[in-house]
C-alpha positions in Angstrom: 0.0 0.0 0.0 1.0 3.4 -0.8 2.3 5.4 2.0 0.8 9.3 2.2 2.4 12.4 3.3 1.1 15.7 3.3 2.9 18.9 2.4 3.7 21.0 5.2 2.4 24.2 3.6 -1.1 22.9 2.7 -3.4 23.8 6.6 -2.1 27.3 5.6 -3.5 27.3 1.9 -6.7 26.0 3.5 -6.2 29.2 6.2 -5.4 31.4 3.6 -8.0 30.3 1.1 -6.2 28.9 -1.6 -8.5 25.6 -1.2 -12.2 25.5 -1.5 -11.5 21.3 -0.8 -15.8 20.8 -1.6 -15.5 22.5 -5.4 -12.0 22.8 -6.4 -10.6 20.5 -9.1 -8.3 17.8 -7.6 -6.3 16.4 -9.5 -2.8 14.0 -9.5 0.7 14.7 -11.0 3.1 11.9 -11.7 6.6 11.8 -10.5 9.9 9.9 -11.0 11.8 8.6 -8.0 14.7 10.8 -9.1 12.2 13.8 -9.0 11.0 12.9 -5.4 8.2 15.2 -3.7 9.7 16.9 -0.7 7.3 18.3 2.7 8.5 21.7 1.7 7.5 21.4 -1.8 4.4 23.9 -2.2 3.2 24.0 -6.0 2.7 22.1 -8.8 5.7 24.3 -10.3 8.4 23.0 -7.6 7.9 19.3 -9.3 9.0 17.6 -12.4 6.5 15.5 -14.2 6.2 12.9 -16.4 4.9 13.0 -19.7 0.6 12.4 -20.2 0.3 12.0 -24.0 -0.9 8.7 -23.2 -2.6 9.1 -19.6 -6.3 8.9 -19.4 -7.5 11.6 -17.2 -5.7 12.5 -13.9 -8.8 14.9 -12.4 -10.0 13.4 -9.2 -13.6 13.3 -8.3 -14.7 14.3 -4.6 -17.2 11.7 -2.8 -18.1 14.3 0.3 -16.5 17.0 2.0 -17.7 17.9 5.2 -17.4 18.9 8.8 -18.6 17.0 12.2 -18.0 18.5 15.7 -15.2 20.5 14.8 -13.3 18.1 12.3 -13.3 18.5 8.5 -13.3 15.4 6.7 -12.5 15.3 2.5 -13.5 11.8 0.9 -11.8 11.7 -2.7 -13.0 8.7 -5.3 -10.8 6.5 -6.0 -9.4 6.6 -9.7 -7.8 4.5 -12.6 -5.2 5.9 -14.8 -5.1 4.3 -18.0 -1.9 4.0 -20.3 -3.8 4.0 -24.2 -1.7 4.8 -27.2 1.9 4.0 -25.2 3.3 4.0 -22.3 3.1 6.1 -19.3 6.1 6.9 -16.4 8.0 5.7 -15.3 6.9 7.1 -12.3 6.8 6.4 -8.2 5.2 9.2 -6.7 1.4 10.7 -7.0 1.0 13.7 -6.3 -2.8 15.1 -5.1 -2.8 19.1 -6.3 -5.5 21.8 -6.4 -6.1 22.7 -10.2 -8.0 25.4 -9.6 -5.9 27.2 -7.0 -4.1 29.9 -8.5 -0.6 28.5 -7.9 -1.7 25.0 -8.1 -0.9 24.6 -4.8 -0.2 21.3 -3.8 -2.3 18.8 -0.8 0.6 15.6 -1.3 1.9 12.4 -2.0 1.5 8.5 -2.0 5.2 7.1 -2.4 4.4 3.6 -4.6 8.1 2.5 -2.8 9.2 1.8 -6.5 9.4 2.8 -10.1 5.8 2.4 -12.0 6.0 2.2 -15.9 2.0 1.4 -17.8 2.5 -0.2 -20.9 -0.1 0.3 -23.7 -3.8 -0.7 -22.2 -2.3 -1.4 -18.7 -4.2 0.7 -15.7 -3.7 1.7 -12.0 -6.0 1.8 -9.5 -5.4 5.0 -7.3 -7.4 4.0 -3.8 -8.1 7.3 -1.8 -10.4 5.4 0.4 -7.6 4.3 2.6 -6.8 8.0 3.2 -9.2 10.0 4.5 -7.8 14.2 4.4 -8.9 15.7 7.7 -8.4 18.8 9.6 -9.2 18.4 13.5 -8.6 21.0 16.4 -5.7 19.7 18.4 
């Protein structure tokens, strides 16, 4: 299972309304392992990416966002990338980033452990239900 870290700057975007979590576009960049995601890493810009020409959509659809007794709770579907038309990666990092933030500020990363390539017609299965993004009072 993918392990998930988030970037340190991202409660601050959400205080500082660069998030609207329930109506922004999600989406997810792909990394290389020599391109590694770092906590201090704050916007799409900081990160090198792979090439999509053959990835099927990377936008992320949200299931619910919403808040109960004081803790905010963002459910993202989970999604398949698709390699169609060649290969996609490799890649060993997904990055979660806000697309309609104005820096594409990012939210961040599952580390796969090792190097992902899709061949032609191969997919991935992106599971977000075993993270759960929440923001609770200390």
């Amino acid at each position: 299972m993918a392990t998930f870290n988030l970037v340190n700057s991202f409660v601050e975007a959400c205080a500082e309304k660069a998030h609207n979590l329930g109506s922004d576009t999600l989406t997810v960049a792909l990394t290389a392992a020599a391109n590694a995601p770092v906590a201090t890493n704050t916007v799409l810009a900081n990160l090198t990416q792979v090439a999509y020409t053959y990835c099927s959509t990377r936008a992320i659809t949200t299931t619910s966002s919403s808040q109960t007794s004081g803790t905010y709770t963002l459910v993202l579907q989970d999604l398949t990338l698709t390699a169609s038309g060649g290969a996609v990666g490799p890649f060993r990092y997904v990055v979660i980033y806000n697309d309609t933030a104005t820096n594409d500020e990012l939210i961040g990363w599952y580390d796969y452990g090792s190097e992902i390539t899709l061949a032609a017609g191969e997919t991935i299965l992106l599971d977000f239900s075993a993270y759960t993004i929440q923001l609770a009072p200390a």
